[in-house]
C-alpha positions as CSV (number, residue, x, y, z in Angstrom):
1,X,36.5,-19.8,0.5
2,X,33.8,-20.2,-1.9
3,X,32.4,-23.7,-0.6
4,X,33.0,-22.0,2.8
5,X,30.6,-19.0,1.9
6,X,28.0,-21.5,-0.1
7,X,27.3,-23.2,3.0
8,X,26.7,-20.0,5.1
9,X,24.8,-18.7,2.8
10,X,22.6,-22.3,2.6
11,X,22.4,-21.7,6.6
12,X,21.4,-18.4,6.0
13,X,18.7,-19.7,3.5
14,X,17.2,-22.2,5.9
15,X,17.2,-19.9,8.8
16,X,15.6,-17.1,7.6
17,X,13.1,-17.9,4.4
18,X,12.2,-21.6,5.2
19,X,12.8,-21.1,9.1
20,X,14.4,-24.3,9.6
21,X,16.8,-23.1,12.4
22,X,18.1,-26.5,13.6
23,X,19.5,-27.5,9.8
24,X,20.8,-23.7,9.8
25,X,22.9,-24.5,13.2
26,X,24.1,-28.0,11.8
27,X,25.3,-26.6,8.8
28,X,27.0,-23.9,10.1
29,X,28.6,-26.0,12.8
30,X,29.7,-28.4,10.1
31,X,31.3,-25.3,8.7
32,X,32.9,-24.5,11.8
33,X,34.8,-28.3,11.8
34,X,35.3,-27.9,8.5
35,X,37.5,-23.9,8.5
36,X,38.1,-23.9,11.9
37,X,40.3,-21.1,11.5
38,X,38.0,-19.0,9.8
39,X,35.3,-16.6,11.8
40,X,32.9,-16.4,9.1
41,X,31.1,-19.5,9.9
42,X,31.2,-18.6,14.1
43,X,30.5,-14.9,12.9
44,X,27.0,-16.5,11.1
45,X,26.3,-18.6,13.8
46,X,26.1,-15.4,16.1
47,X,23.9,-13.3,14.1
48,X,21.8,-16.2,13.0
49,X,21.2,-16.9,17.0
50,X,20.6,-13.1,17.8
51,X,17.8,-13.4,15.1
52,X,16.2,-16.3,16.5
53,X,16.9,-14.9,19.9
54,X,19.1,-18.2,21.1
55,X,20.9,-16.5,24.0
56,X,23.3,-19.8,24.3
57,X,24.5,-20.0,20.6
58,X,24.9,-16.3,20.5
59,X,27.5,-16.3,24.0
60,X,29.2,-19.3,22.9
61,X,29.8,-18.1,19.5
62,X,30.6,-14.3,21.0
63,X,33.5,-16.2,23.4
64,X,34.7,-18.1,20.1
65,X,35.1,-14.5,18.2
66,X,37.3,-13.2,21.2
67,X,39.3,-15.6,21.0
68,X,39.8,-15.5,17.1
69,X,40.6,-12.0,17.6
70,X,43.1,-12.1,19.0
71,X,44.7,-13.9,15.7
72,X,42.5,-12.4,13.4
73,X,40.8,-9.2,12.5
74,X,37.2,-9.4,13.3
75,X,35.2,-6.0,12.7
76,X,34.7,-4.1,15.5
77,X,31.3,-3.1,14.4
78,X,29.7,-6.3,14.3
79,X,31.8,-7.4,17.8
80,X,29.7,-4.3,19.0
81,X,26.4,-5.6,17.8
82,X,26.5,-8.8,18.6
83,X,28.0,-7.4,22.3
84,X,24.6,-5.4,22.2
85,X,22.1,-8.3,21.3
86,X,23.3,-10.1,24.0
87,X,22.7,-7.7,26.7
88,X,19.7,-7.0,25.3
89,X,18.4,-10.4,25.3
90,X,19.4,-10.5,29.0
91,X,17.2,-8.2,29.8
92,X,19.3,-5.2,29.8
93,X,18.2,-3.3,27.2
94,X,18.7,0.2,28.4
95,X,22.6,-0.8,28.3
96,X,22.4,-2.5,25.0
97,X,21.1,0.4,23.5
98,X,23.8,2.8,25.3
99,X,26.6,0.7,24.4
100,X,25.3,0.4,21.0
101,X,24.9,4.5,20.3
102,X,28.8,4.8,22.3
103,X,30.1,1.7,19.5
104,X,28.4,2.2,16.7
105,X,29.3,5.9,16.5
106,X,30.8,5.5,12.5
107,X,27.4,3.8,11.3
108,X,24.9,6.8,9.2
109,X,22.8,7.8,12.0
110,X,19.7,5.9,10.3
111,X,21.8,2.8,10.5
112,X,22.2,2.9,13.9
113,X,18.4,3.8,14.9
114,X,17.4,0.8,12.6
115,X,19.6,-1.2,15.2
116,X,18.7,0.3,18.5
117,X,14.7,-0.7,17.0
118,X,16.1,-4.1,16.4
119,X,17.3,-4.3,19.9
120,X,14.2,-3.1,21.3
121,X,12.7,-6.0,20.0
122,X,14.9,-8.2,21.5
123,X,13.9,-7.2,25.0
């Protein structure tokens, strides 16, 4: 689990200080091979795509999480979320935010605002 969680944090590293998507998406897809019966590395992939707005690596990895739920639990929040930057990216983003304020109904009420501003920029 550790060398697992190094190397999405390394992704996590490349993608967001040194923007370096591309070596961000190869490591985590190495990841992927390498516990492919974990969701953390799929569950990274997703929000790392919503961030850079990659509407393909964010579906795909979305589909992979619904099926891994089905064997194992996968929070419901972030399902939400990541459910919610897709439509947004679509172009839908007067759904994403309704669905997010229906889901996300357990986040602190500032939580979820900082979100709904997040998908905003999205659209």
């Amino acid at each position: 689990m550790a060398n697992e969680m190094a190397l999405l944090a390394r992704a996590e590293f490349l993608s967001k200080i040194e923007s370096k998507y591309q070596q961000a998406l190869d490591i985590i897809n190495d990841a992927i091979q390498k516990y492919p019966d974990s969701h953390y590395p799929v569950l990274s992939k997703a929000f790392i795509a919503a961030r850079e707005r990659d509407l393909g690596n964010l579906k795909t990895s979305y589909e992979k999480l619904e099926l891994l739920a089905k064997r194992k639990t996968i929070s419901e929040e972030g399902m939400s979320r990541l459910k919610a930057q897709i439509m947004a990216l679509e172009g839908d983003i007067d759904g994403a935010v309704a669905y997010a304020e229906k889901k996300l109904t357990r986040c602190p009420e500032s939580s979820r605002q900082a979100f709904v501003s997040k998908l905003k920029d999205l659209a």
